[in-house]
DSSP file (Angstrom, degrees, kcal/mol; ACC not computed):
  #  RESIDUE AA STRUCTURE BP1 BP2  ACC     N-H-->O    O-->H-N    N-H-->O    O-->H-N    TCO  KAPPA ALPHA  PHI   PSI    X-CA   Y-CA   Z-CA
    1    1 A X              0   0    0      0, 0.0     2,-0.3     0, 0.0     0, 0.0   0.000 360.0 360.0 360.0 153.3    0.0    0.0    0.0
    2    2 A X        -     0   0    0      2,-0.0     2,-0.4     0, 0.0     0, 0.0  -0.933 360.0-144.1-166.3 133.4    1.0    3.6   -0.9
    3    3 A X        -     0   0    0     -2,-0.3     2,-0.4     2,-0.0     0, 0.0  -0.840  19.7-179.5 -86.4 113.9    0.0    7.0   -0.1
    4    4 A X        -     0   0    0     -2,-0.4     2,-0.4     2,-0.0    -2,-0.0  -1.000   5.4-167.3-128.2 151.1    0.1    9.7   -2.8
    5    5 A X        -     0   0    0     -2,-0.4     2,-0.5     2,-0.0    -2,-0.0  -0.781   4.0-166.9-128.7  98.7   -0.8   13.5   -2.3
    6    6 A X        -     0   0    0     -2,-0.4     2,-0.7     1,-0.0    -2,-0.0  -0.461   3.5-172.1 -85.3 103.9   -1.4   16.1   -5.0
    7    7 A X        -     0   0    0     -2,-0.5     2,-0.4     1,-0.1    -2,-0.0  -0.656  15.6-137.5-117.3 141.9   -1.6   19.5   -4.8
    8    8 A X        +     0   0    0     -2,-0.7     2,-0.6     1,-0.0    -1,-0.1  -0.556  18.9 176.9 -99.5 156.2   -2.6   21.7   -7.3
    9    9 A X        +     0   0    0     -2,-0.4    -1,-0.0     1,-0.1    -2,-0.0  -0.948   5.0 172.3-139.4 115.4   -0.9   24.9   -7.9
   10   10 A X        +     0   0    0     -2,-0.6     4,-0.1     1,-0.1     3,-0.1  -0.115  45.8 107.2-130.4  37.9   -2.3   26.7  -10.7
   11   11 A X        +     0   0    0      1,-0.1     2,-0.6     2,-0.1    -1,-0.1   0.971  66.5  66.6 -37.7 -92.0   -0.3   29.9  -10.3
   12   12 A X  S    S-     0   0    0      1,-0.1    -1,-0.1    -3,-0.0    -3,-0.1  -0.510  90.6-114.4 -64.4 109.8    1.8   29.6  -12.8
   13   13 A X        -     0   0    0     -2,-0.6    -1,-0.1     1,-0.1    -2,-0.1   0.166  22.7-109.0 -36.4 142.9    0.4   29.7  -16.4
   14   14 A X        -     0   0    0      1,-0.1     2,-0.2    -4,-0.1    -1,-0.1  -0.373  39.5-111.7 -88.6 160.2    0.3   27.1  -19.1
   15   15 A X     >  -     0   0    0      1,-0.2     4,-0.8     2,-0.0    -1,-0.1  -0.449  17.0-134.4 -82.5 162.3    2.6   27.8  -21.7
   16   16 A X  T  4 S+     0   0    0      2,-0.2    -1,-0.2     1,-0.2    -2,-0.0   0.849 110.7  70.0 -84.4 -26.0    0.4   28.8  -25.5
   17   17 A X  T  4 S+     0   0    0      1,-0.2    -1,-0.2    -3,-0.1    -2,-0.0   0.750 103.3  39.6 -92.8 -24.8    3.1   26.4  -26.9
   18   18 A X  T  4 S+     0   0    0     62,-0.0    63,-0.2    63,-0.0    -1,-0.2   0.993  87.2  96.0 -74.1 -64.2    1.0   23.4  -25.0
   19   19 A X     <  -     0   0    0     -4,-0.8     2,-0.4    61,-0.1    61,-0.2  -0.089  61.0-166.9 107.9  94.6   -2.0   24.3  -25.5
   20   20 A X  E     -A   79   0A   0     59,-0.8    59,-1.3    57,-0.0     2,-0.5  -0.915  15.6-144.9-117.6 116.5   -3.6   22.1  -28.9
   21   21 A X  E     -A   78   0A   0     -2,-0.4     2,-0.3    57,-0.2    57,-0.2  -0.878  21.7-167.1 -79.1 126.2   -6.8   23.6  -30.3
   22   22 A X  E     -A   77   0A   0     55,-1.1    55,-1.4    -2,-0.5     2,-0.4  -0.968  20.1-121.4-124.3 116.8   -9.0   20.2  -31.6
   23   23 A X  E     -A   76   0A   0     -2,-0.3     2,-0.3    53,-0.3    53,-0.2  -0.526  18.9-129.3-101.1 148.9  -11.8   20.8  -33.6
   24   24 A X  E     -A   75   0A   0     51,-0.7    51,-0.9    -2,-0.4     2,-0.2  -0.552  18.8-131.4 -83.2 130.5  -15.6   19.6  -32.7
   25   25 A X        -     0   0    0     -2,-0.3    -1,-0.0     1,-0.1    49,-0.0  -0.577  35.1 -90.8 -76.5 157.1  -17.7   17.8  -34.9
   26   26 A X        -     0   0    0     -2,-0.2     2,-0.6     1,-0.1    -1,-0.1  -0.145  31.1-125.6 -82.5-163.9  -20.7   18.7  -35.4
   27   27 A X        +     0   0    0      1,-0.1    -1,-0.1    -3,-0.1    13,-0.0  -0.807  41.5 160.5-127.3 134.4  -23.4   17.3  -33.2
   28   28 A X      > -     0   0    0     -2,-0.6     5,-1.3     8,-0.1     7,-0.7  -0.372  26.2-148.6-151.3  71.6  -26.2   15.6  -35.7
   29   29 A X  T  >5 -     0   0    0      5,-0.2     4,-0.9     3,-0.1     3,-0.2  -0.037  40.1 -55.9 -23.9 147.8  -28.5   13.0  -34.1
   30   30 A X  T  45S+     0   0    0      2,-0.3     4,-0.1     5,-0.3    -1,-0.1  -0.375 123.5  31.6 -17.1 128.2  -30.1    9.9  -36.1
   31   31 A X  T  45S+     0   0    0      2,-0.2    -1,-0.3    -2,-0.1    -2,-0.0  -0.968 128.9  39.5 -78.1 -28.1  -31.9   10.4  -38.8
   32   32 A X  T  45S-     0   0    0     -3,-0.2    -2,-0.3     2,-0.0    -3,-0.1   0.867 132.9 -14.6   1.6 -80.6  -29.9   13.5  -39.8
   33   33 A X     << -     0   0    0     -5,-1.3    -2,-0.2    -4,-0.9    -4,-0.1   0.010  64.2-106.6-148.0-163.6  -26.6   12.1  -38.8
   34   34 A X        +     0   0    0     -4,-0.1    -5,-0.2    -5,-0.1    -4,-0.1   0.056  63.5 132.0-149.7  23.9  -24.9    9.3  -36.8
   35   35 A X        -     0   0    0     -7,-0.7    -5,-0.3     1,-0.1     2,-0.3  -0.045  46.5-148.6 -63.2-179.1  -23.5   11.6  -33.2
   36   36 A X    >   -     0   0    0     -7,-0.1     3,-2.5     0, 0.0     2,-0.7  -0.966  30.2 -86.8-142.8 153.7  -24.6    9.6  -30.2
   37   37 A X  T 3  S+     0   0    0     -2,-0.3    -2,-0.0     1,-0.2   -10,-0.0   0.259 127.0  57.9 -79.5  47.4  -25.4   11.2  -26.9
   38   38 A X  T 3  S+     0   0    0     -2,-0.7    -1,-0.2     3,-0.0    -3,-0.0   0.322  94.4  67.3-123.3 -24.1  -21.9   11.2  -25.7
   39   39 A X  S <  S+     0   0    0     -3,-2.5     2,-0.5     2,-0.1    -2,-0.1   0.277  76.7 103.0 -87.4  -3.5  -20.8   13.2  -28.7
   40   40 A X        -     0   0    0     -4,-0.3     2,-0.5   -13,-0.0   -14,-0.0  -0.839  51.9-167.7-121.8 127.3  -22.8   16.4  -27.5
   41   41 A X     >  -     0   0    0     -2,-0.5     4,-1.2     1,-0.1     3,-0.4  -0.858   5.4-160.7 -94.8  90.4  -20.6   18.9  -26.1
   42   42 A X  T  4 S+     0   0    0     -2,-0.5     4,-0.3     1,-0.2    -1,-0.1   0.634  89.3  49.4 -85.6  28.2  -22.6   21.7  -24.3
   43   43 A X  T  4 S+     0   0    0      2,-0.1     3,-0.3     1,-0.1    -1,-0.2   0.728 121.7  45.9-109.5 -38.6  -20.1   24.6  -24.0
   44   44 A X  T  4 S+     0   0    0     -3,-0.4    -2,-0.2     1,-0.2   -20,-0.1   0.458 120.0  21.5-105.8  23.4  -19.7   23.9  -27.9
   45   45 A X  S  < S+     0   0    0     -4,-1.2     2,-0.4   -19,-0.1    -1,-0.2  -0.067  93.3  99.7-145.2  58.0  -22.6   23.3  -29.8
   46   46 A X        -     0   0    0     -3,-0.3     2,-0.2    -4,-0.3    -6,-0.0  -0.974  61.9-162.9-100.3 110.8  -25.1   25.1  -27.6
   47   47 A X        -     0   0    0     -2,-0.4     2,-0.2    -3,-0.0    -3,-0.0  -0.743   5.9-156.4-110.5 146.6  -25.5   28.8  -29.4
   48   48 A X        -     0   0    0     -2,-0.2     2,-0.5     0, 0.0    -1,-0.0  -0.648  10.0-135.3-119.3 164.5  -26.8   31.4  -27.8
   49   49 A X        -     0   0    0     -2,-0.2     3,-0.2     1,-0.1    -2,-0.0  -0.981  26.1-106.3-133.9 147.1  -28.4   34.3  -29.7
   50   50 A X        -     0   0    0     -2,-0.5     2,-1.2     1,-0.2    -1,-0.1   0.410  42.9 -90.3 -49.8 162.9  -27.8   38.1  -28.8
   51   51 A X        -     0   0    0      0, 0.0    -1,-0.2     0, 0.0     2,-0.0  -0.624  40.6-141.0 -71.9 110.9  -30.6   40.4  -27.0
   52   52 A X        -     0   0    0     -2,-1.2     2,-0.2    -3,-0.2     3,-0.1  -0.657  14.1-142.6 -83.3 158.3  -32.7   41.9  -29.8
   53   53 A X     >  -     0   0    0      1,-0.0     4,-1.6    -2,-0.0    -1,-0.0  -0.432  38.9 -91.4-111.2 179.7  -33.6   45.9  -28.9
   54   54 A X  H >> S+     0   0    0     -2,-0.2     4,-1.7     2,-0.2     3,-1.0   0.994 127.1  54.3 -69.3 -67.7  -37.1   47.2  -29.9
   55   55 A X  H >> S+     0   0    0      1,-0.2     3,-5.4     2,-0.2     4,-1.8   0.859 106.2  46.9 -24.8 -87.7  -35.4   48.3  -33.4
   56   56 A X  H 3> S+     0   0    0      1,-0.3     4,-3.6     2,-0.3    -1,-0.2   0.842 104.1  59.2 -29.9 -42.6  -33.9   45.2  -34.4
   57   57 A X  H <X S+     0   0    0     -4,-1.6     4,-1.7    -3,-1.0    -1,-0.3   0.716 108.9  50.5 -86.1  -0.2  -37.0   43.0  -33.8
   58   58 A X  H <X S+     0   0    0     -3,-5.4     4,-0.7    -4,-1.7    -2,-0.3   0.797  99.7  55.7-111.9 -16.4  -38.8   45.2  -36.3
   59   59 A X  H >X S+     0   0    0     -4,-1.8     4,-2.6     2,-0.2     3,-1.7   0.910 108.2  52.6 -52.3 -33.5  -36.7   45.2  -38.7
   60   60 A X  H 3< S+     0   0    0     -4,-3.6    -2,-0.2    -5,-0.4     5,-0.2   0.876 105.6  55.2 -72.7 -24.9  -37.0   41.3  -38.5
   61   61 A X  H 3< S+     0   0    0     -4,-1.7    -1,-0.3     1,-0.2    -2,-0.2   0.488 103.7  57.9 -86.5  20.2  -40.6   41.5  -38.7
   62   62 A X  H << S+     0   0    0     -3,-1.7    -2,-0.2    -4,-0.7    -1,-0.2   0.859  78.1  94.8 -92.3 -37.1  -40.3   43.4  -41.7
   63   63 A X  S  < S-     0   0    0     -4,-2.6     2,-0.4     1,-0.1     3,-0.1  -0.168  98.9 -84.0 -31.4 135.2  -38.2   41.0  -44.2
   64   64 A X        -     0   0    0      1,-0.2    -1,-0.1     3,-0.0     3,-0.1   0.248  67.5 -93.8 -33.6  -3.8  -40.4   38.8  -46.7
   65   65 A X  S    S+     0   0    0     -2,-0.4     2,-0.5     1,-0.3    -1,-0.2   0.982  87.1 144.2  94.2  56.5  -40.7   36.4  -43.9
   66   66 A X        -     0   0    0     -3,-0.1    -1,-0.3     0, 0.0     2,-0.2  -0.976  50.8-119.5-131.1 123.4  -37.4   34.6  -45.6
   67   67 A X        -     0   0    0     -2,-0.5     3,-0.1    -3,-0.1    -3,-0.0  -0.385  29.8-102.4 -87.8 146.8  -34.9   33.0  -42.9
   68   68 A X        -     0   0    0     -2,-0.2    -1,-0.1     1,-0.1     0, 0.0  -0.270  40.0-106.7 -56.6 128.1  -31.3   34.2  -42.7
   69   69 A X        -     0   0    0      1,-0.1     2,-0.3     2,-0.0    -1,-0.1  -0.327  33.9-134.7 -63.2 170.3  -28.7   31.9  -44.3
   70   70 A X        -     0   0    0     -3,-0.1     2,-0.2     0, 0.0    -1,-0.1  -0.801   8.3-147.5-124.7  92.2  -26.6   30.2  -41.8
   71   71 A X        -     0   0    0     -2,-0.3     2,-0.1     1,-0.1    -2,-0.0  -0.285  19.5-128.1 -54.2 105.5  -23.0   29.9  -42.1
   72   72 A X        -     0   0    0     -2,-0.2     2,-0.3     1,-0.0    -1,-0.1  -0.501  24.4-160.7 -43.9 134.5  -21.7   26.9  -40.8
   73   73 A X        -     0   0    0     -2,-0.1     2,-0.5     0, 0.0    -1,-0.0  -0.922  15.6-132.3-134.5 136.2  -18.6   27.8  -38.2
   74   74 A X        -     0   0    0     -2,-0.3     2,-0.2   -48,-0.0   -49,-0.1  -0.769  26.7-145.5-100.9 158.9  -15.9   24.9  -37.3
   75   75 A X  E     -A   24   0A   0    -51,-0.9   -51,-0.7    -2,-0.5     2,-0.3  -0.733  13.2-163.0-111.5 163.6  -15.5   24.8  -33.5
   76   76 A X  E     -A   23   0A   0    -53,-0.2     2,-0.3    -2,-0.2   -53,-0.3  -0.929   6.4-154.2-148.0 145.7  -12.3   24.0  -31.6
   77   77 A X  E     -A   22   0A   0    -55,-1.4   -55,-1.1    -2,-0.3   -57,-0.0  -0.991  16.3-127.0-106.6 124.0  -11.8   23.1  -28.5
   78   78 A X  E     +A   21   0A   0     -2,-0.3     2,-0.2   -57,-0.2   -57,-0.2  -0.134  36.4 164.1 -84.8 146.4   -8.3   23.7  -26.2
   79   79 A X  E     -A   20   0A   0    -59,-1.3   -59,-0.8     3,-0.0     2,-0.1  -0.745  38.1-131.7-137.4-174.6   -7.0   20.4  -24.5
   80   80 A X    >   -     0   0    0     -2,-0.2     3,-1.3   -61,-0.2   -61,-0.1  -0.752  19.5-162.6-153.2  92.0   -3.6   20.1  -23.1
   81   81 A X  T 3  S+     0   0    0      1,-0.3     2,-0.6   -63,-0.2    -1,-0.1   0.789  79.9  56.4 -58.0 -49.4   -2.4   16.8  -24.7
   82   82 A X  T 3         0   0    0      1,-0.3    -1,-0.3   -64,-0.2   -64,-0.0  -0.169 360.0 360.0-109.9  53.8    0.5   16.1  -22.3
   83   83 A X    <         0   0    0     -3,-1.3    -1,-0.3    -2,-0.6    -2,-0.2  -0.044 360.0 360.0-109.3 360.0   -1.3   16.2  -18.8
């Protein structure tokens, strides 16, 4: 038997040079797609959408009732492979 004791000290700053941006698939449930629910990240593919002001929400109900394209965006996430 063995005793170990860890402490963390998270002072000191991770170097940028560690530090691997990984990109997220996106998350596309059956019949769509083939993610699983293990595959759904919620800090990345939960989108939030701004606070509309009084302006803004009448311009939208003036447009021809036609929905905004939607530009796909790839997502990344930071890891730190060699922890």
């Amino acid at each position: 038997m063995f005793y170990l004791e860890v402490t963390l000290n998270d002072r000191k700053p991770i170097p940028p040079t560690e530090i691997v941006e990984m990109p997220i698939d996106d998350f596309a449930p059956e019949p769509r797609g083939t993610s699983q629910d293990h595959d759904y990240d919620l800090f990345a593919h939960m989108d939030f959408e701004k606070e509309k002001t009084g302006d803004e929400e009448e311009e939208e109900e003036d447009l021809d009732g036609e929905p905004e394209a939607v530009v796909p965006t790839q997502l990344y996430k930071q890891t730190l492979p060699n922890v």
